[in-house]
C-alpha positions as CSV (number, residue, x, y, z in Angstrom):
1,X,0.0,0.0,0.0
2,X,1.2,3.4,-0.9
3,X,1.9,5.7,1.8
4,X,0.1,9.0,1.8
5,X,2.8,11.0,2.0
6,X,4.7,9.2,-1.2
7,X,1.6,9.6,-2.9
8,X,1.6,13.5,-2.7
9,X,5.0,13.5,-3.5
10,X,4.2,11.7,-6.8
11,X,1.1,13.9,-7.7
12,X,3.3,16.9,-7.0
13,X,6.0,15.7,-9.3
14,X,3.6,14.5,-12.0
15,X,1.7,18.0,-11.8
16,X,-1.7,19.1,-13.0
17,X,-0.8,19.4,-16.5
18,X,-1.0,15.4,-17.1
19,X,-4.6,15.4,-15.5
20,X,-5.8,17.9,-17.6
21,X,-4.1,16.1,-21.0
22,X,-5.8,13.1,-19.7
23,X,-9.0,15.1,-19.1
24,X,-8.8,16.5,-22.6
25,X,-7.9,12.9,-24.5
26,X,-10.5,11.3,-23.2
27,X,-13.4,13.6,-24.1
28,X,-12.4,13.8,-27.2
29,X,-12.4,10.0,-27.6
30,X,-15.9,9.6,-26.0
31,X,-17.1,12.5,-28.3
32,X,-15.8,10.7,-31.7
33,X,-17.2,7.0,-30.3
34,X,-20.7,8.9,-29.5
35,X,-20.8,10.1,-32.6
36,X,-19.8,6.9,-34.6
37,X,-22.2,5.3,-32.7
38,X,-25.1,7.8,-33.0
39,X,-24.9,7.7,-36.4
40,X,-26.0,11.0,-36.9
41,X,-24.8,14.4,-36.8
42,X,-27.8,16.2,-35.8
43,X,-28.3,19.2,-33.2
44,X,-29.5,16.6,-30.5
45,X,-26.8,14.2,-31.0
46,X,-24.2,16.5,-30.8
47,X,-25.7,18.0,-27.7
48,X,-25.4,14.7,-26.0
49,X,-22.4,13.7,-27.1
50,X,-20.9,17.0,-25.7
51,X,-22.6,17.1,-23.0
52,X,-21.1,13.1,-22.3
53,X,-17.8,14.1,-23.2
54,X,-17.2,17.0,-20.8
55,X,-18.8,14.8,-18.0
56,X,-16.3,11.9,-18.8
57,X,-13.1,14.8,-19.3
58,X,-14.0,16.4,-16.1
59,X,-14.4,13.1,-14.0
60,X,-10.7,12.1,-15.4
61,X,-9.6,15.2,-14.7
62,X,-10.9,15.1,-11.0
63,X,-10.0,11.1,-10.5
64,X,-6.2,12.1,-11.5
65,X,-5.4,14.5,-9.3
């Protein structure tokens, strides 16, 4: 088990920078798999799939810091 105090050394040394790279990758990727998988690119679809995407980005983003 990892100590708490190694484990804020590590997320001090790996910095906010990688969370929020992470945060960004992945909401792209869930953006371009809703959208292959809606099918279409109407108004709606979009809506939800951005809507999806910033809740997945932002939930990386928190998990990683």
């Amino acid at each position: 088990m990892i100590k708490p105090e190694t484990a804020r050394v590590v997320r001090e040394e790996r910095g906010a920078g990688a969370s929020l790279a992470g945060g960004i990758a992945v909401a792209v990727g869930v953006l371009l798999l809703w959208l292959l998988l809606a099918g279409s690119l109407q108004s709606g679809s979009i809506a939800i799939g951005l809507v999806l995407a910033a809740a997945a980005g932002a939930w990386v983003r928190l998990a990683d810091l």
